[in-house]
C-alpha positions, -999 to +999 in steps of 0.1 A: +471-342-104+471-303-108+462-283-079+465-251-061+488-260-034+470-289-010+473-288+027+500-316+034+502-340+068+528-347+092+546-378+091+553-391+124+581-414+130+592-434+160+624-448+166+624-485+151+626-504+177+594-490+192+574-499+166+560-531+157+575-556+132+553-547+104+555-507+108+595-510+110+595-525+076+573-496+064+593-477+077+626-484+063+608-488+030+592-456+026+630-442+037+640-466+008+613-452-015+618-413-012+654-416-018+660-409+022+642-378+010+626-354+039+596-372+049+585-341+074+552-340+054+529-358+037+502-354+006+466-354+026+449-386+014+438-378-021+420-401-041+446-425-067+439-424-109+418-454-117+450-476-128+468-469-095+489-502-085+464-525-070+491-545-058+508-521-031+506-526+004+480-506+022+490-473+044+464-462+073+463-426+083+447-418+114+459-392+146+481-403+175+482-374+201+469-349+180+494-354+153+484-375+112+504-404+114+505-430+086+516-473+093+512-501+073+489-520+101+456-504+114+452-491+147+434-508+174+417-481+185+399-446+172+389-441+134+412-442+100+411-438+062+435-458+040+457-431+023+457-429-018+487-413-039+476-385-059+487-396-093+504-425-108+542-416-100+529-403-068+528-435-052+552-438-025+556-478-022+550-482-061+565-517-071+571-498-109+610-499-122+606-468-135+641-471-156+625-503-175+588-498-172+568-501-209+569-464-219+540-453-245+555-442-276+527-445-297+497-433-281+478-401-284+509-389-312+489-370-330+476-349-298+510-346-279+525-336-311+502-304-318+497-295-279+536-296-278+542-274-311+516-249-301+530-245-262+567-247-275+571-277-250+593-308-252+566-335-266+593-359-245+580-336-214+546-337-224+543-375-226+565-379-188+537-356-173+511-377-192+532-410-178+534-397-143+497-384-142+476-417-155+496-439-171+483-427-204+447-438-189+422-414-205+394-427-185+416-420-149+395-398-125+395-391-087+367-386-063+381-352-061+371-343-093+405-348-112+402-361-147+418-375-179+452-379-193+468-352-174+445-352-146+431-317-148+412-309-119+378-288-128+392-252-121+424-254-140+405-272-168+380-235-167+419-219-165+428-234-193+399-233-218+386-268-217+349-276-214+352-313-214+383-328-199+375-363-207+384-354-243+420-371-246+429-339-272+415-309-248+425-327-221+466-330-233+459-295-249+449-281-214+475-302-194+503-289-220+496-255-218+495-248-177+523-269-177+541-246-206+529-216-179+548-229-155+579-234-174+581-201-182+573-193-146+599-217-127+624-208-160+624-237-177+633-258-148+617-293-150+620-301-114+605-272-102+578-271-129+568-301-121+569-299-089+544-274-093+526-296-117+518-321-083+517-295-052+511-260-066+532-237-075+523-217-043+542-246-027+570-241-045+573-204-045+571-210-007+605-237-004+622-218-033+625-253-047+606-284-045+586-288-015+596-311+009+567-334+010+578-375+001+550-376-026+563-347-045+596-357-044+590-389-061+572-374-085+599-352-097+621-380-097+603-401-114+593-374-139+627-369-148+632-402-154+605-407-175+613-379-190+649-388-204+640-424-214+616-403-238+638-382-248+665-410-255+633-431-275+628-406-299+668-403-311+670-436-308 
């Protein structure tokens, strides 16, 4: 999703063995997932695309002691919301092999193709953004509003000239070019650009590199691995 940088929660983690069974395998697998990654903070609950995996297990977030903690079993006592991943690629317990997972080679050429030529952008980049985003699901849309191929949400869509983001070409035309802005803002650096793609590039003005929050890390990862099986498709 594209956003002005998003205020991002605490993880709080306890030493293993005081946690229960079920929260110390969550645990070691969300360590696992973000690459052992800084996990000091935490996307805030947004709302998944509409072809998030359905098949992941389910992560509460709720406050201990004043502080947003997050656990694969309910608590017993005081409210909670189940916690979402932002975009596709954002998910941080995502069962996806992202090295052998179907890429799209064939869909929306035509659009990718102009949107790339006209922003000077790799159309390799393009469709790993599009990949990380939705899953090349034109109809994906959060409660919050963001929308399309490239999940635009409604004031960058206004940024970018598009009226209608649910229209697959304005929509990859849109995504392209604020993601050809920040190219030429974070000099051409994928990571960093898309970095700023998931958490603002306020965020990552502030770290001088990507942020440390576990959700944006895995999606810079996996961007740049989707990115490089595109790129190795199309000289194939």
């Amino acid at each position: 999703m594209i956003a002005v940088i998003r205020p991002m929660d605490s993880f709080l983690f306890y030493p293993l063995r005081a946690l229960a069974p079920g929260a110390r395998f969550f645990a070691l697998l969300l360590a696992i997932v973000a690459g052992l990654a800084p996990l000091a903070q935490a996307a805030a609950g947004d709302a998944p695309v509409a072809n998030a995996p359905s098949t992941s297990p389910k992560i509460y977030k709720y406050m201990r002691g004043g502080t947003v903690s997050f656990s694969d079993v309910p608590p017993s006592k005081g409210a909670y919301v189940v916690y979402r991943p932002s975009c596709f690629a954002c998910n941080l317990t995502s069962t996806v092999d992202w090295y052998s997972t179907r890429l799209h080679l064939q869909e929306f050429a035509d659009e990718i193709k102009l949107a790339a030529q006209q922003y000077a952008l790799d159309p390799a980049l393009v469709r790993a953004v599009i990949h990380a985003e939705s899953d090349f699901n034109a109809q994906a849309r959060s409660p919050k509003g963001a929308t399309g191929l490239m999940q635009l949400m409604p004031g960058t869509a206004r940024l970018v000239g598009v009226a209608d983001a649910r229209v697959p070409g304005d929509n990859i035309r849109g995504g392209a070019r604020y993601l050809a802005g920040l190219m030429q803002r974070f000099k051409n650096d994928v990571g960093l650009a898309a970095a700023a793609y998931n958490a603002g590039p306020e965020a990552v003005q502030k770290y001088a590199g990507v942020p440390p929050y576990a959700e944006t890390q895995v999606y810079v990862q996996r961007v740049k691995i989707l990115l490089q099986r595109y790129k190795d498709s199309a000289h194939g």
